[in-house]
N, C-alpha and C positions, 0 to 999 in steps of 0.2 A: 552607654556611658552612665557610670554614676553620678547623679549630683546628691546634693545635701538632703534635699529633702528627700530624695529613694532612701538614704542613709539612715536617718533618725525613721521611719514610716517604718525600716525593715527591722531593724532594733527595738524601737517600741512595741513593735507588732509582737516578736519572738517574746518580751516582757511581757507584753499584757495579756499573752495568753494562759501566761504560767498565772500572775498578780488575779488576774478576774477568777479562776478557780478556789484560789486560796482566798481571798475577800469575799468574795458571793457564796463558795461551798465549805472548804476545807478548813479553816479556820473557825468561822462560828459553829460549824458540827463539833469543835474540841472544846466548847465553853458548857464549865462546869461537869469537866472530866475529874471525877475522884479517885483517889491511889488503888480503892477495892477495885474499880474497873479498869483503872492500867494496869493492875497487874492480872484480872482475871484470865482462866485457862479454861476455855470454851470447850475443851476436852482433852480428855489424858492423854499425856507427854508432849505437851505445847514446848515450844522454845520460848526465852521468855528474858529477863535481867532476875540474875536471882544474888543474894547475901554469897560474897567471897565463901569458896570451900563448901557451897551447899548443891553447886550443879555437878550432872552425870553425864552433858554433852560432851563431843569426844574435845572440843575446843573451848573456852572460854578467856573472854578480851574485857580488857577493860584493869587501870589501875585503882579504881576507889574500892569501896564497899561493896559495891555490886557490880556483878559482870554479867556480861552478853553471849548468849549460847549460839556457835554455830559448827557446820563441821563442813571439810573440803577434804570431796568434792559431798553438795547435798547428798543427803540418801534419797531414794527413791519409794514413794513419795515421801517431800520435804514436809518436818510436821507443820503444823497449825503455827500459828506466833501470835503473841499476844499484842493487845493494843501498845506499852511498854517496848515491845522487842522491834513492833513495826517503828513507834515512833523514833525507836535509837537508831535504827537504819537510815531513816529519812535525816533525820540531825548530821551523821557522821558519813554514810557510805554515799549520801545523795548528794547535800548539801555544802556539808563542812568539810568534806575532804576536796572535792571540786572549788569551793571558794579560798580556801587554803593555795591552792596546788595554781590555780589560775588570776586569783585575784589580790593575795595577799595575806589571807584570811587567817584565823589563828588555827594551827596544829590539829588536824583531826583524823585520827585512828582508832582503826577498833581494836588495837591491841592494847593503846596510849590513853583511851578517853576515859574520863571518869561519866558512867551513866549516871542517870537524874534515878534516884528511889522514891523519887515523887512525880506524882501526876503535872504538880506546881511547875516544880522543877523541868520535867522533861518540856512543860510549854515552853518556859525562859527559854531554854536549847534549843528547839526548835524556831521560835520566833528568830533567833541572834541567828540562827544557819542563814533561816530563808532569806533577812535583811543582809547577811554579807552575799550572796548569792547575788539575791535580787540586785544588789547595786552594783556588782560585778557585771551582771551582763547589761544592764543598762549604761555603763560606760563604757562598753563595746562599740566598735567601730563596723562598715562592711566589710573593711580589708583585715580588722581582728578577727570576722566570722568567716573569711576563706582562708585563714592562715593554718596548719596544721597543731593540734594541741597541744604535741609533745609528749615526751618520754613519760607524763609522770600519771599518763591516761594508758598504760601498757600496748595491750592489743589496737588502742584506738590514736594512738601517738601520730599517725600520718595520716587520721580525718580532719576534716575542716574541724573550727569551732562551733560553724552552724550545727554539725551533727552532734556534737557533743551539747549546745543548749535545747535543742528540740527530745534529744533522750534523757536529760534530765526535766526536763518540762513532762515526756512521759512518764518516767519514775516516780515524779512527787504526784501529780494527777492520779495514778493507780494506786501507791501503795499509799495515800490519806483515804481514799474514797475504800481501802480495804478498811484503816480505822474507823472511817463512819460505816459500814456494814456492822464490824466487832460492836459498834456502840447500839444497833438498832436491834441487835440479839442480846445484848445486853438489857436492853432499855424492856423487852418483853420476855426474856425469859420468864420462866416457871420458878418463881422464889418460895 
């Protein structure tokens, strides 16, 4: 039997495992990230956000000034991504498209988006993802986290929402801790 207090314990719990990563790691590793370092390419033929009409990926999304390189299905192996490419992922395919689709959230596609051409930038984006996010699953219910996702999660339309918060809790954990890697080869390379 659920009571109240199992309810908020399990809900909190699922929050604060994603919140204490992001506050203790993933977040101050992004303070005083500069546009040279978002946008660097740790080596040749990165994917990356590049100026409309200037990429050679087989794909490119995004309505503003710059767009996001990808191709489907990946090649084998997928290249490198830059701090930039990672961060647009985590804003749109982690974050913003899940908080959109489940909680309200504004609009977010990677054909539709307009990427950040700034380091600035891409943090505002990132912050407003994880806060529509974060507040989404924190007014989750237990019986929101057994109900099935739906149609707008494709293959994953008939799992719980538990699984759908705990693999987005693994996405954001892996692919920041990839941008604080990019930042520590950054911070020592060979200038």
């Amino acid at each position: 039997m659920t009571t109240p207090s199992t309810e908020l314990d399990l809900v909190s719990r699922l929050h604060e495992q994603l919140d204490f990563h992001w506050q203790v790691a993933a977040r101050p590793r992004l303070a005083g990230l500069t546009d040279e370092e978002y946008l660097w390419e740790p080596v040749a033929g990165c994917w990356s956000i590049r100026p409309r009409g200037t990429s050679t990926a087989p794909i490119q999304g995004g309505r503003g000034p710059v767009t996001i390189e990808f191709a489907f299905p990946e090649p084998d192996p997928p290249p490198v991504t830059t701090v930039a490419w990672r961060l647009a992922h985590v804003i749109v395919g982690v974050f913003g498209a899940r908080a959109h689709a489940h909680f309200g959230g504004p609009p977010a596609d990677y054909q539709e988006w307009e990427y950040a051409a700034t380091a600035d930038e891409a943090l505002a984006q990132l912050d407003a993802a994880y806060a529509a996010w974060s507040e989404g699953v924190r007014g989750l219910s237990v019986e929101d986290l057994s109900r099935p996702v739906g149609p707008a999660e494709g293959e994953w339309a008939d799992h719980p929402m538990l699984e759908l918060v705990l693999h987005i809790n693994r996405e954001a954990i892996h692919h920041l801790a990839e941008v604080a890697l990019l930042r520590d080869l950054w911070a020592h390379q060979a200038r």
